[in-house]
C-alpha positions in Angstrom: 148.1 151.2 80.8 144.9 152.2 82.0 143.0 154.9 82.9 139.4 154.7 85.1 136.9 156.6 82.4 133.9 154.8 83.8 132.3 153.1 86.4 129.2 150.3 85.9 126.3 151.0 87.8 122.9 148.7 88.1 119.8 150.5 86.7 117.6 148.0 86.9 117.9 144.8 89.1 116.6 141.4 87.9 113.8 141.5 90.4 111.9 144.9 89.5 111.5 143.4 85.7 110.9 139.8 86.4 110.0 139.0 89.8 110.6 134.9 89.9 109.4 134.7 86.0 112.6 133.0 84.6 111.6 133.1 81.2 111.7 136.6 81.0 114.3 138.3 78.7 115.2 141.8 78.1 115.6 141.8 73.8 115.8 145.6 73.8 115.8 149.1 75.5 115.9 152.8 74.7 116.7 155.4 76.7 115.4 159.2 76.5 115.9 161.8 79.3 114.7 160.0 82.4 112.4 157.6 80.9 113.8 153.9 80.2 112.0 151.7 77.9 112.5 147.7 77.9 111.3 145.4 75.7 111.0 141.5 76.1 110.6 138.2 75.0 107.3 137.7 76.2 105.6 140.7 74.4 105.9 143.1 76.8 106.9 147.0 77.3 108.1 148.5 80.4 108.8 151.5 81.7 110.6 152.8 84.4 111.6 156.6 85.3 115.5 156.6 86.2 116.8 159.1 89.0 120.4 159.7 89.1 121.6 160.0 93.1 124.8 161.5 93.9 126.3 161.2 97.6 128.0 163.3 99.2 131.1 161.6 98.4 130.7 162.1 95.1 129.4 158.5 94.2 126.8 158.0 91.3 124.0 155.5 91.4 120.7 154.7 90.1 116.9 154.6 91.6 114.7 153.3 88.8 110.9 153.5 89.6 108.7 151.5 87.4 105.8 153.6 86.1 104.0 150.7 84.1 103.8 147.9 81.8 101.9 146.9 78.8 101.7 143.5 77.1 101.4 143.8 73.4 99.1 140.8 72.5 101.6 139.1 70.4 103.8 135.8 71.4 106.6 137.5 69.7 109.8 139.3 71.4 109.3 143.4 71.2 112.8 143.1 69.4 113.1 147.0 69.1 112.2 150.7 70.7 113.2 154.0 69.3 111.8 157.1 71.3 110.5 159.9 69.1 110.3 162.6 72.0 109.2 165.4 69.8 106.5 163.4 68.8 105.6 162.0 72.7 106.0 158.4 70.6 107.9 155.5 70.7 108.3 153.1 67.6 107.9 149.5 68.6 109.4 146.5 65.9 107.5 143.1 67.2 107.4 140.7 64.5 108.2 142.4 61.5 105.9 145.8 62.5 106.3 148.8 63.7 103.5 150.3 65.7 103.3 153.8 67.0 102.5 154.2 71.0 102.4 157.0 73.1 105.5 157.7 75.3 103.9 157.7 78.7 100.6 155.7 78.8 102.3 152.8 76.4 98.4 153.0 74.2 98.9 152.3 70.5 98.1 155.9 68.4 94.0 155.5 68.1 94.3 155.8 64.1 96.7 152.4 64.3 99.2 153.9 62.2 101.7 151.1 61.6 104.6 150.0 59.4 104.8 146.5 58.5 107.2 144.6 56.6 110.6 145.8 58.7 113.4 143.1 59.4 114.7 146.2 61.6 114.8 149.8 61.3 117.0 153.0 62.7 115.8 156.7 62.9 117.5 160.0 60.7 119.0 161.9 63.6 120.1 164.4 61.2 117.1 164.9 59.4 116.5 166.1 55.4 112.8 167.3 55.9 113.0 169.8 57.8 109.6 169.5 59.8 110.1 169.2 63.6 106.9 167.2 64.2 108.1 164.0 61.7 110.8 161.8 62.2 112.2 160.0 59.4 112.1 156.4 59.4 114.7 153.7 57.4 113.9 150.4 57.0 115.2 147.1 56.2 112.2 145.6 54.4 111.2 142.1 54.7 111.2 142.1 50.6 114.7 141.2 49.4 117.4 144.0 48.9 115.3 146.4 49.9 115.5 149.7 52.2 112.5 152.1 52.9 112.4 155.2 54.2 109.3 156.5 56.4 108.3 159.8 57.4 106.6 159.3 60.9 103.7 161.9 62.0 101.8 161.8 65.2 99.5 159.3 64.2 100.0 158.3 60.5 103.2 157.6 58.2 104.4 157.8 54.8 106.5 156.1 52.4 108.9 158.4 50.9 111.5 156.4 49.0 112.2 152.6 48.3 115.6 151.9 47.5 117.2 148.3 46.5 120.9 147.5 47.1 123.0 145.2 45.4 122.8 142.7 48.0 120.6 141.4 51.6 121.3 144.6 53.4 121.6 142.9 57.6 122.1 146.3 59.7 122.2 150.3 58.7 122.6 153.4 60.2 121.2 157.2 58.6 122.9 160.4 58.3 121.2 163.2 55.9 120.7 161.3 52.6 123.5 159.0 53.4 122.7 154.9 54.4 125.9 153.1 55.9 125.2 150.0 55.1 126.3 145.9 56.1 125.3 143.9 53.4 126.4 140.1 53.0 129.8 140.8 51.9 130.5 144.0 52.5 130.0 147.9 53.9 129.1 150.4 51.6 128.2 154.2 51.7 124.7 155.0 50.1 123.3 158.2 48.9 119.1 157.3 48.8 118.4 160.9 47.2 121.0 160.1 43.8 121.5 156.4 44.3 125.3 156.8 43.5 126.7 154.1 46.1 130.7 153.6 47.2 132.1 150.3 48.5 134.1 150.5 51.7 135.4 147.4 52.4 134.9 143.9 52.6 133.2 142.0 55.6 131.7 138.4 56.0 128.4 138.8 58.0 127.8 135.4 58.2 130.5 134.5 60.3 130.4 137.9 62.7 127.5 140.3 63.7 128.0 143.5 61.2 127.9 146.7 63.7 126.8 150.0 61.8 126.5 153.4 64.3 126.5 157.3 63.1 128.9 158.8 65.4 128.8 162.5 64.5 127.3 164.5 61.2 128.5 162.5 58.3 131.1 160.2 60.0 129.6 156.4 60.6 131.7 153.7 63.2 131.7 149.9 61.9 133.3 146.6 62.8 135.5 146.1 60.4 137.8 142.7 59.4 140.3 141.2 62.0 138.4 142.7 65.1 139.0 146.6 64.2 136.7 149.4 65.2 136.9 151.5 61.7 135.4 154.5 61.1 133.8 156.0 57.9 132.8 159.3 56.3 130.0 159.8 53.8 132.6 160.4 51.0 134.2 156.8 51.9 137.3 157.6 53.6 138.3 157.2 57.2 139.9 160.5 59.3 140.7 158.7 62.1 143.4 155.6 63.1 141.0 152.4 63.6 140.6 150.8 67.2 141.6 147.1 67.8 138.8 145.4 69.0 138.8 141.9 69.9 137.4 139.6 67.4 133.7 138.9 68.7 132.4 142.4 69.3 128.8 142.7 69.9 128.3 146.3 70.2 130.2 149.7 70.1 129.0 153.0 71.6 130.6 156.1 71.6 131.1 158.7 74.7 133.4 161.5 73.5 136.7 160.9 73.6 136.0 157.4 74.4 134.3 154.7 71.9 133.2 151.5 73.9 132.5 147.8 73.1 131.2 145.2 74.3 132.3 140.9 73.7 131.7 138.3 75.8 133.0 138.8 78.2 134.6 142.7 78.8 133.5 145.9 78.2 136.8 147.9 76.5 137.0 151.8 76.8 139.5 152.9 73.4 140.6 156.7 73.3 139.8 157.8 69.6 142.0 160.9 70.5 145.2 158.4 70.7 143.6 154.7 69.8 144.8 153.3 72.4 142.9 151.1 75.4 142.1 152.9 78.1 140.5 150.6 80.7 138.5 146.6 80.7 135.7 146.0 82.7 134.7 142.6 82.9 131.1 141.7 81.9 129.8 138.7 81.7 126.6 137.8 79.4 125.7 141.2 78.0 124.0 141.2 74.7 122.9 145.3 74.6 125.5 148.3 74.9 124.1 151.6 73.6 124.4 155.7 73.7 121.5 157.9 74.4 122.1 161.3 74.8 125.7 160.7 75.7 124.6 157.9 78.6 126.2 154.5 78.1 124.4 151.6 78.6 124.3 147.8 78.4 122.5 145.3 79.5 122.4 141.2 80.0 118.6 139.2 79.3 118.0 139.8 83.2 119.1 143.2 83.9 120.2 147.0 82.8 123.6 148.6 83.9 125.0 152.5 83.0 128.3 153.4 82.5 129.5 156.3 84.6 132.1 158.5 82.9 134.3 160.3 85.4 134.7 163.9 84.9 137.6 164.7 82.9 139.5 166.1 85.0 139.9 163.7 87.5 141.0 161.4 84.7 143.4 163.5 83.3 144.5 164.4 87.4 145.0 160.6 87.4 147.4 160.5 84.6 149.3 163.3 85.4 149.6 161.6 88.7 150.7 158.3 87.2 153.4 161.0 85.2 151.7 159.9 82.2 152.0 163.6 80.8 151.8 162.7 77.1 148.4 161.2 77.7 147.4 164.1 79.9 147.8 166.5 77.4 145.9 164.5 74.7 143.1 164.3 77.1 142.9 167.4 78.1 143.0 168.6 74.4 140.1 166.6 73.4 138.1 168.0 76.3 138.1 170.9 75.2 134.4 170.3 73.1 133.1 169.3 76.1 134.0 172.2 78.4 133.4 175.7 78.3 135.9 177.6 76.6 136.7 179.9 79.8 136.8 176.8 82.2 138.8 174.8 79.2 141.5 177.8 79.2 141.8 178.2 82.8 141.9 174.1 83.0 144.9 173.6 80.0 146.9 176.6 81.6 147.2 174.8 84.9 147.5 171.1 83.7 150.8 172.5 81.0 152.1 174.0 84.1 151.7 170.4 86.2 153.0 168.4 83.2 156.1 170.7 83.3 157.2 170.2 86.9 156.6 166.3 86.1 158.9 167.1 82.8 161.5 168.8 85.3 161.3 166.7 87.9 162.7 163.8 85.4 165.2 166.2 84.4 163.6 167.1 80.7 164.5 170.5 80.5 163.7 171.3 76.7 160.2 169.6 77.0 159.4 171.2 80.5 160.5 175.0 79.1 158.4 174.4 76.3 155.2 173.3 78.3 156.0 176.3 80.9 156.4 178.8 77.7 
């Protein structure tokens, strides 16, 4: 049954990127605060400032203003951007280096710090060093069965640790110490600091795009055999029921209580409270769906959507309505991280009071005094 979690909403139309250039693709985007970053297949780097308009009827939508564009001098695709907003720099990966620009005029640093020899390349978001004006940096190295692990400054970088796994390592995500790996065969848990390594479980990526995301401190999300959304602690073991995904995902984001993927052709919104799928929004030809700061997006090669969550309220007013109480309550439950705890307690008190007249109403006594008690 399903539940309306989020609305799509166009960012950024075909025609503010491309004009009547056909040939242009987006390959990549980041997101931080109001700035949106796109990379494409033509070398170049926009950016556009994104203003988030709500009417008076409550409706959402987006007025992106393009502040400027910079070609990189390459006839490679810009195939990835990571914001380092502490630093005012964003990481650019176009073929096979990494070069360090500054957030708002798009100019390389002037000491032409670079990294070269990435395949691709993720950023610690819960650091180890400690120093607020670095980001750390892991790499998959162009040199076989190899990771390396940056520290990024201002204007210069530094190798910290090389690491080799026991097989091609194809996508990764950082927590701490901890790498979550996809290698050819399989998903495994890797602590860079002692080397000690765990297996997880098996995985072909030669048939099916690995996906490796850091949902939380220590807790990674991964596509896992026979199209299941599994997740994964650093010690190896999985607190939460999988998702079923369907069999060709191509990317998974997570917007609390919701984890969202993206195949072919739908968008699916899974509850990780109760596993179960919550809503399907059809979308054709998108290649990019990401999280940034708790905003969903995805994107096709000609344009850039966001998700809109509803609040949680409405949603859980929905279910109640549709006498869904069960699903109510778990909702509301998990809402309680996201809502202050005076709000949340006033909130729960008067949905357990709703779900019991519902309860009564259908003549369950025992399960309407105990929701009233």
């Amino acid at each position: 049954m399903s539940v309306k979690a989020f609305k799509l909403v166009s960012a950024v139309e075909r025609e503010m990127l491309m004009g009547d250039k056909n040939y242009i693709n987006i390959e990549c985007i980041e997101c931080c605060g109001k700035n949106l970053y796109i990379g494409t297949n033509d070398c170049f780097i926009y950016h556009f400032l994104l203003d988030e308009k709500v009417s008076t009827a409550g409706k959402i939508s987006f007025a992106a203003t393009k502040q400027l564009h910079k070609y990189l001098g390459l006839k490679k695709p810009v195939s990835e951007l990571k914001a380092a907003s502490a630093l005012t720099r964003l990481l650019v990966l176009c073929d096979n280096t990494i070069t360090l620009v500054n957030m708002i005029n798009l100019e390389p640093v002037p000491t032409g710090a670079r990294i070269k020899g990435a395949v691709t390349f993720t950023l610690n978001e819960n650091p180890v060093s400690g120093d607020p004006f670095c980001v750390e940096v892991c790499i998959i190295s162009v040199k076989r069965r190899t990771i390396q692990m940056f520290m990024v400054f201002e204007d210069r970088v530094q190798i910290v640790k090389e690491v080799f796994t026991p097989e091609q390592p194809c996508a990764v995500a950082v927590d701490g110490y901890y790498l979550c790996l996809a290698l050819t065969t399989q998903y495994i848990i890797l602590n860079y600091n002692t080397g000690i390594s765990q297996d997880l479980f098996p995985y072909c990526s030669d048939e099916k795009r690995p996906i490796v995301k850091r949902i939380g401190r220590q807790e990674f999300l991964l596509a896992g055999p026979g199209g299941l959304g599994m997740f994964a602690t650093v010690d190896g073991i999985s607190q939460r029921a999988p998702v079923h995904w369907s069999e060709n995902v191509i990317g998974a984001a997570l917007c609390f209580p919701y984890v969202v993927a993206l195949d072919d052709e739908f968008i699916t919104v899974h509850s990780m409270l109760d596993q179960q799928q919550k809503q399907t929004l059809p979308f054709k030809e998108g290649h990019i769906l990401q999280d940034f700061e708790g905003k969903v997006i995805v994107a096709t090669n000609k344009g850039v959507y966001i998700l809109v969550p509803l609040p949680l309220e409405k949603q859980i007013q929905d279910l109640l309505a549709s006498h869904r109480v069960e699903e109510a309550l778990v909702l509301a439950k998990g809402a309680r991280r996201n809502i202050p705890k005076e709000k949340f307690q006033v909130m729960y008190k008067r949905i357990l009071q709703q779900a019991g007249f519902i309860q009564f109403a259908q003549l369950q006594f025992l399960e309407a005094k105990e929701l009233f008690r």
